[in-house]
N, C-alpha and C positions, 0 to 999 in steps of 0.2 A: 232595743237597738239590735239589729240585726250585724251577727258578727262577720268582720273583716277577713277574706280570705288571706290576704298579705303578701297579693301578687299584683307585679307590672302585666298587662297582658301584654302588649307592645310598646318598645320603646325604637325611635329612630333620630339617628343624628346629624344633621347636614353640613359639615366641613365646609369652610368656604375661605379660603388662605388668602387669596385675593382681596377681598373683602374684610378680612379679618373680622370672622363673625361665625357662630357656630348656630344652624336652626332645632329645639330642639320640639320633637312632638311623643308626647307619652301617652298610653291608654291604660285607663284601670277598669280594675272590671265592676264598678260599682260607679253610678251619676253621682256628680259630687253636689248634687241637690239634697240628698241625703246623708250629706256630710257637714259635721257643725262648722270647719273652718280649714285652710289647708295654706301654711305656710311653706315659702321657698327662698332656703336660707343658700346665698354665694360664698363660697369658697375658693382661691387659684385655682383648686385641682379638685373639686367635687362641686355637687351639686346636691343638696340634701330637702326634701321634701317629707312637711312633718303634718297628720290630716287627726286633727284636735277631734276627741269623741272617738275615733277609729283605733285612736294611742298607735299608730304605724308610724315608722320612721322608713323613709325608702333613701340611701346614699347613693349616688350613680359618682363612681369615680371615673373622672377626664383624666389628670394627670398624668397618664403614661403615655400620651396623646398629643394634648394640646393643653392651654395653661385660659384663665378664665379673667377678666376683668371684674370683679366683684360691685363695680358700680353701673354697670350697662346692661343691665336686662330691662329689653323695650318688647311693647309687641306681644303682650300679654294676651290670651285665648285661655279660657275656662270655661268650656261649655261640653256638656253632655258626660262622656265620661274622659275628658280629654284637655290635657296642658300645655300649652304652645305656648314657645317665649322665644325670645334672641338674645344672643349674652355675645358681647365682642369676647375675642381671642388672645388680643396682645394686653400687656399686663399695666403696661401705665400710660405714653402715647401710641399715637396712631400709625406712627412710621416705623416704630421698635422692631414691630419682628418679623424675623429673617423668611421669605419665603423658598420654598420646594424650587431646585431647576429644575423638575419633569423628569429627569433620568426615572424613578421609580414607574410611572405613568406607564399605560398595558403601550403598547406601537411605539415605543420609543425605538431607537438604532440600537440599543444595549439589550432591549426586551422584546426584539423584533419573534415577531406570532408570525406560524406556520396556520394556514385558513384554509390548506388542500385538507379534502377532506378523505381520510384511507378507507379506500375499498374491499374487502374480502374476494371479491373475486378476482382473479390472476387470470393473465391471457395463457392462451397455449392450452390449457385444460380444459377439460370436457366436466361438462353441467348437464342436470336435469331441471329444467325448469319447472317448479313446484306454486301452487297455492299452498299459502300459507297457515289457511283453514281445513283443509280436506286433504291437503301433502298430494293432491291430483296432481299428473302429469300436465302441463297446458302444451306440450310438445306431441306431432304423432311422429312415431318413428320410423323411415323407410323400410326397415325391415320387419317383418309380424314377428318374428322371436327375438328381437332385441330389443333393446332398452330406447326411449325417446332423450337425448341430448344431441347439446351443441357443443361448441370447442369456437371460445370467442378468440379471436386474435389480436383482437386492438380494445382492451378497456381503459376509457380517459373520462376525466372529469370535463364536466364544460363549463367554461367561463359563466360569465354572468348574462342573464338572456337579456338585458338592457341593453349587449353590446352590439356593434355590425358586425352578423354573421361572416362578411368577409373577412373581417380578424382571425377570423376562427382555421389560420394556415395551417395549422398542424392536427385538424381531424378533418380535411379537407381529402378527398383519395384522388387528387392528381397533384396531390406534395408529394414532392420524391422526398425517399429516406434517406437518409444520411448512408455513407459509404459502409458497409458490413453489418449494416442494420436490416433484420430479414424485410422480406418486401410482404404487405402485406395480404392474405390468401385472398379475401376480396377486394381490391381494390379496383380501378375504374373498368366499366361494361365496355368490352370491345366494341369501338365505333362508335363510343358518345362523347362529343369532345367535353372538353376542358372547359371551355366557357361556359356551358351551363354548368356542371360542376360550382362552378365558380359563385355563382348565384343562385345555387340552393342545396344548402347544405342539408343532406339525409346519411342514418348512419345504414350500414349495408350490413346483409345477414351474419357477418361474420366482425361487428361491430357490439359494443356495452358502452354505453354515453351513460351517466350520472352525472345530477346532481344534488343539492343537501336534501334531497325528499323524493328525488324521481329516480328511475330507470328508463332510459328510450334504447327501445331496439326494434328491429325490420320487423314487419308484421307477418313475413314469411315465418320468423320464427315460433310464433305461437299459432297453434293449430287447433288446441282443444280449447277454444275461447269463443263466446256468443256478446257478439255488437248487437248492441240496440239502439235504435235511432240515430244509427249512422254515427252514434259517439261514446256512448258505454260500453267499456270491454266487462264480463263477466267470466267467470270462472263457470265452463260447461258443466260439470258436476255436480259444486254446491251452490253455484248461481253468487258466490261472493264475489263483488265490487272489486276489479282491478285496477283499474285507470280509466286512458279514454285514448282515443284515437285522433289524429292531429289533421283541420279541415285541408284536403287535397294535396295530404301527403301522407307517405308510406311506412312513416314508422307509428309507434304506440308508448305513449307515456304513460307505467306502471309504478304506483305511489310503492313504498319500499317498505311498507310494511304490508304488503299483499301479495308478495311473491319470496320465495326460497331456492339457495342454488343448492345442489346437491351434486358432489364432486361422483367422479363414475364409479370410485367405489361403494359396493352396496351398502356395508357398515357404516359409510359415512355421515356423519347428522349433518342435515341441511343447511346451509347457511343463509343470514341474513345478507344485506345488500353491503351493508356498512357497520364497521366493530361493536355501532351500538344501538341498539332499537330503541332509547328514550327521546320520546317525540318535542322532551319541552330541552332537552341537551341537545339535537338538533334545531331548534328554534330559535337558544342562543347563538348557535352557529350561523344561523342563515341571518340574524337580523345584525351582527358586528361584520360577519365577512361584505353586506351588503352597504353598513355606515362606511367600512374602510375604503372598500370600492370607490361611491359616488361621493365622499365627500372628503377633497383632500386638505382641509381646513383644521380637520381631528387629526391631522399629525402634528401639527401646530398646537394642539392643547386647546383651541379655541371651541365653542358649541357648535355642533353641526345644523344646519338646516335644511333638513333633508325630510322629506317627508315617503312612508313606507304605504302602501296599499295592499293588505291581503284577502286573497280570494279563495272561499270553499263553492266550489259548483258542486251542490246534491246532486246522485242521477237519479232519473225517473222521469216523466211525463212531466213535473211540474217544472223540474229543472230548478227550483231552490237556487238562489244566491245571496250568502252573507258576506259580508265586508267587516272587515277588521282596520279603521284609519289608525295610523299611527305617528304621529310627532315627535322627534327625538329634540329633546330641549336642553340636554346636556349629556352627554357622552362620555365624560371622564370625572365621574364627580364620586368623591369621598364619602362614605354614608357610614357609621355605626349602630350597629345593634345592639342586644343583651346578650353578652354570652350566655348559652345554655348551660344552665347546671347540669351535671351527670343524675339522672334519675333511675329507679330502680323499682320494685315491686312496691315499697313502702313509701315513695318516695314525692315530694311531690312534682308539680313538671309546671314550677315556680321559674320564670327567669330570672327572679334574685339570686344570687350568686352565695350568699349564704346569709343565714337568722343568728339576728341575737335577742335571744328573751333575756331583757333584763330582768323581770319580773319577780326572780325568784330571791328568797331571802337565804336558807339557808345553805351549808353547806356540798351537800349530792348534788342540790340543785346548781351550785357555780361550779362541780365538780365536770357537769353535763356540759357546761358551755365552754370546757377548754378545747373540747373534741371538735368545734366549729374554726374554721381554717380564719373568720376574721371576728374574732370577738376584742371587746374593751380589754387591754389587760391592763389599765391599772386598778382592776377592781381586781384582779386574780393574782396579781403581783408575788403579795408576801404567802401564797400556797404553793406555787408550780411555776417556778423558774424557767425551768425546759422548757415550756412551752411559749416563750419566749418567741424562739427560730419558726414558729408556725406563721405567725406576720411577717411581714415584710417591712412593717413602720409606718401600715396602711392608717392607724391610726393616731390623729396628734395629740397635743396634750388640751386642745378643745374637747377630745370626746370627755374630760372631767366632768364636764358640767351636763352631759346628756341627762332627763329627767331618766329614771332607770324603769319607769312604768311605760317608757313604750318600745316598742319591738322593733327592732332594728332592721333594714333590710340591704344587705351591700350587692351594687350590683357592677357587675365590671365588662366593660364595651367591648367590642371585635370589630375589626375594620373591615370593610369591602371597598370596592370600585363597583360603582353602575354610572347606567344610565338610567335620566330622570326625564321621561316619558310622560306625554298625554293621548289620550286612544278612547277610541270609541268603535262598538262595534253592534251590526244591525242588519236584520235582512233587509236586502234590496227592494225598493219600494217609488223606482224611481224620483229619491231626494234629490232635491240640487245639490245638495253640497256633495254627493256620492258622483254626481255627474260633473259637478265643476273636479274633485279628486282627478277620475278619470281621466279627464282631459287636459289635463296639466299636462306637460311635457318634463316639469320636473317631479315628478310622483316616480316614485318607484312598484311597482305592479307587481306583484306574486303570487303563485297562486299556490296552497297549502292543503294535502290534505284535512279528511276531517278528525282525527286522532289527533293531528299536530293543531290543526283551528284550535280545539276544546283545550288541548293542555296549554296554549298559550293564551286563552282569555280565564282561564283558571288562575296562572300564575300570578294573572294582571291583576286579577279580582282580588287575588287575595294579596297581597304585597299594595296594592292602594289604601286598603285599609290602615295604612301604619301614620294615614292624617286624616286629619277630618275632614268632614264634607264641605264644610266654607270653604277649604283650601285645598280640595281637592274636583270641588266639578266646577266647569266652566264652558259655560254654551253649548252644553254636550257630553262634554269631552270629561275623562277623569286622570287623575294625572296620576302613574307609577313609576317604581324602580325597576329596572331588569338587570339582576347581576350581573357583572362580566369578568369577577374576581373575588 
């Protein structure tokens, strides 16, 4: 028999108060085809799974949580390496227990979220506009012994490009400012009126627009850059990928991980766009600020239906485009994990929460197991008192009767908030269903660099894994979590 490593690999838990009903899906890292037999004994507040021949005991304590019905586990799944079941919530009827008002819930009025996103760059200062690969100027500077910078005067975030750009009053340059508010250095061209203005919103060279992935500024301002095919900006020096150019108009959108400002002093180290260059912590940011936006049904607590569509254009002659669909199929939902154990050089990187080897007979040997934060103590009782205050009373007076030949594994939950997510993603190949996306009017369209594309179908990929594949693909599509807490 091939020995038991004595590890969950994943475990995930689906909270469902409404329902009163808890989904639970576990993975080991052994086919339980190769397993003699593998019982799952109910508890109010555990869950204890015991795999005959492998002599493992795994404990998953609920209780500090949520409390368990010992007679309602439906919906049984055992296949491959993987446990799916459902166990109701409430403890003796159906209408007992007391639900959540939502105060805790991420958008509540008590937990109201700030989704402006902070910029590093400040108006009124002077910048050197930098690649982020070669620290080349992309500025030429009017004067041959000076330095190439700008000095932006209006840096603003922009709304959501979903909206009409006539909304957009307040990065419009024939807004007047508010009274003692400086006026800004470029604002409208002598002798072009207003009405256009009006209907086509462009930023002017002394203009910084961002958003959660771009930079748009006048195309006067970058100098030292090579367009190709009328749509790829490059970087003149190292020939590295900045953005692209916007069809039949004047400004350039630079993804934010391809450019660097660097304040006018020379010792200064360059700055990014935004306080933080991780492209998948920007990707939570774009796809909650974008649920909050279009769908005001999530302040309600209810599931959104909103559907997200993201887009990488490759440049080059081929022009490359992949699509990322995405379906948010719940928004506010309760998930638990395994806490991690603290691991170390020797250590393993087990997400049981700690081992008890019963196993051993003699004395050193039970001397070993007091040192473990949740062992039996009624077998250690009459040796080591103190150690008593080590549990908490995790253990009842059932664990007596454990057989003591098998190995105990206690593991204890962490709670999140996510969203429970279906998504598929695929180069463009003229599908219908890419073309019916498209043309929906309710799809949400964005388009993402390729650092941020990869780290967010990375994320997907791996956080799917945490069910199995009957219950996770469907028609395509594979269903995940996306944190949001």
């Amino acid at each position: 028999m091939i020995p038991s490593t004595g590890k969950i690999d994943r475990l995930l838990v689906e909270l469902r108060p409404r329902l009163q009903c808890a989904n639970f899906f576990i993975s080991f890292p052994r086919k339980f085809v190769d397993i003699e037999s593998t019982t799952i004994e109910l508890a109010t507040d555990r869950i204890t799974i015991v795999m005959k021949g492998e002599r493992e005991r795994y404990e998953i304590r609920t209780g500090d949580y949520f409390q368990l019905h010992t007679q309602t586990l439906s919906s049984l799944v055992i296949k491959n390496r993987y446990i799916c079941f459902r166990v109701n919530t409430n403890e003796s009827v159906f209408g007992s227990e007391r639900l959540s008002t939502g105060q805790e819930m991420p958008g509540s009025d008590q937990h109201e979220e700030n989704f402006r996103l902070a910029c590093k760059v400040q108006p009124g200062q002077r910048y050197r506009v930098l690649c982020s690969n070669c620290a080349g100027p992309l500025q030429q500077s009017a004067d041959p012994a000076g330095d190439p910078d700008t000095s932006f005067q209006r840096v603003l975030e922009l709304p959501s490009e979903q909206l009409d750009t006539d909304d957009w009053f307040c990065h419009r340059h024939d807004h007047q400012p508010s009274e003692g508010a400086p006026e800004p250095c470029h604002g409208r061209q002598q002798g072009e009126p207003s009405s256009q203005l009006s209907t086509k919103f462009e930023p002017q060279p002394g203009d910084l627009f961002y958003g959660t992935f771009y930079a748009l500024l006048h195309r006067n301002v970058l100098q030292r850059v090579h367009v190709r095919n009328d749509r790829f900006v490059y970087c003149k020096r190292c020939l590295q990928y900045l953005g692209s150019t916007r069809k039949n108009r004047t400004s350039v959108k630079l993804w934010y991980e391809n450019v660097r400002f660097q304040p006018s002093e020379r010792s200064a180290i360059p700055l990014s766009l935004f306080r933080t260059d991780d492209a998948l912590e920007l990707f939570h940011h774009l796809v909650r600020k974008t649920v909050r936006e279009f769908n005001f049904v999530t302040h309600l607590g209810l599931p959104p239906s909103i559907k997200l569509l993201f887009e990488l254009r490759r440049p080059g002659m081929q022009g490359d485009v992949f699509y990322l669909l995405m379906q948010i199929m719940d928004c506010q939902l309760s998930v638990f994990r395994a806490k991690q154990k603290r691991t170390g050089s020797g250590s393993s990187e087990s997400c049981s929460d700690d081992v008890d080897d019963c196993r051993a007979d003699g004395k050193e040997d039970i001397a070993e197991n007091v040192a473990l934060e949740r062992v039996d103590l009624k077998k250690i009782e009459h040796q080591d008192e103190a150690n008593h205050d080590d549990d908490e009373g995790d253990d009842d007076d059932d664990d007596v009767f454990i057989d003591n030949s098998y190995r105990k594994h206690t593991i204890k939950l962490e709670r999140h908030r996510a969203m429970k997510l279906m998504y598929q993603y695929e180069k463009y190949d003229e599908q219908p269903l890419f073309v019916f996306w498209r043309e929906d009017s309710n799809v949400v369209n964005l388009e993402l660099s390729e650092p941020m594309f990869s780290a967010a179908i990375r994320y997907l990929d791996a956080n799917s894994s945490y069910v199995p594949e009957c219950y996770r693909v469907n028609l395509g599509f594979s269903m995940s979590y996306l944190d949001i807490q």
